[in-house]
C-alpha positions in Angstrom: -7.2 -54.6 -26.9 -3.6 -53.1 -26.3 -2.2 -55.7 -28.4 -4.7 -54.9 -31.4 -4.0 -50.9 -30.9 -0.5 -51.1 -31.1 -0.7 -53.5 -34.1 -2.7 -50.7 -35.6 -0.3 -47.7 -35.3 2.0 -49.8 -36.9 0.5 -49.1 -40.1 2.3 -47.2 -42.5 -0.1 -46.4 -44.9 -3.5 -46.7 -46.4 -2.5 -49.7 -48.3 -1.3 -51.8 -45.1 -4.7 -50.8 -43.4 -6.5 -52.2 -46.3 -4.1 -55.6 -46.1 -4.9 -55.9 -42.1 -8.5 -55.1 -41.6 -8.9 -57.1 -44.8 -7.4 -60.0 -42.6 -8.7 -59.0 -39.3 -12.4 -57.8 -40.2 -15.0 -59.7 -42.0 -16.0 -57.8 -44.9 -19.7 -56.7 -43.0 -17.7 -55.7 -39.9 -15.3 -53.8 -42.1 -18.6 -52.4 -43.9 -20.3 -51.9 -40.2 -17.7 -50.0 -39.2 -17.4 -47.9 -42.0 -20.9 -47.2 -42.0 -20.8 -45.5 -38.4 -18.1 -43.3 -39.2 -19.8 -42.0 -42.2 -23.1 -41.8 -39.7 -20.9 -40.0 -37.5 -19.3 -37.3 -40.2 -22.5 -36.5 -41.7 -24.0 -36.0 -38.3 -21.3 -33.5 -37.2 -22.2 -31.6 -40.8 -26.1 -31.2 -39.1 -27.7 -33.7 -42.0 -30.9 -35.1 -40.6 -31.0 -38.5 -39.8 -33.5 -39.1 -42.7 -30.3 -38.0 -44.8 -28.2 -40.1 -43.4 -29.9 -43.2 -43.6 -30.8 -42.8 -47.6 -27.2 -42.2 -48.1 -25.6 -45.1 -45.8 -28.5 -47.5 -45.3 -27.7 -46.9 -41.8 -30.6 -47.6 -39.2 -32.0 -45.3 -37.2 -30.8 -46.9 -33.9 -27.5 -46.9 -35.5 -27.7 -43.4 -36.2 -29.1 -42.8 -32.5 -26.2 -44.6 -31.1 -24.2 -43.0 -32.9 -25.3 -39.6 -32.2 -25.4 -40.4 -28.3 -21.0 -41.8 -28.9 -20.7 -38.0 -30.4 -22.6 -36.1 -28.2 -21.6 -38.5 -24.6 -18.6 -40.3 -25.6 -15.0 -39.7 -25.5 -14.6 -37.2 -28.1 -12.7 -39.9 -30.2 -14.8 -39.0 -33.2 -14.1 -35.3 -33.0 -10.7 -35.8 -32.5 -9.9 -37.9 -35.5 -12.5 -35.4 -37.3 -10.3 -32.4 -36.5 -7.1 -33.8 -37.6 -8.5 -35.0 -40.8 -9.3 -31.3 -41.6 -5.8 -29.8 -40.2 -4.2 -32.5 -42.4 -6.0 -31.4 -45.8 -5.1 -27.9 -44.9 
């Protein structure tokens, strides 16, 4: 798992994430992952989980899991959430 993180911040750009998860990722665990982190954006804006599965397709136990990651986890979401906003200040 070190190995993969340190591959990651290696990244440049948007372009070379797009040329590495392309490689690394299969296009539904690309799509997967994608799909939780929109779960877990629209979640933090208050949108009901009836919402968020019309707009993502997203099941409800992936919506629940991903609720419990925001509200018990490790704050990684919120983190990256917060420095997303600073940046497009």
């Amino acid at each position: 798992v070190d190995a993969l993180f340190d591959a990651i911040l290696h990244l440049k750009d948007k372009e070379e994430c797009y040329l590495f998860f392309e490689d690394v990722c299969t296009v539904n665990e690309l799509l997967s992952l994608s799909q939780r982190f929109e779960v877990a954006r629209m979640l933090t804006e208050k949108k009901t989980y009836l919402e968020i599965a019309e707009k993502t397709g997203a099941s409800t136990a992936t919506i629940s899991r991903v609720n419990r990651s925001l509200n018990y986890g490790h704050d990684g979401y919120q983190m990256v959430f917060e420095r997303m906003n600073e940046a497009e200040q």
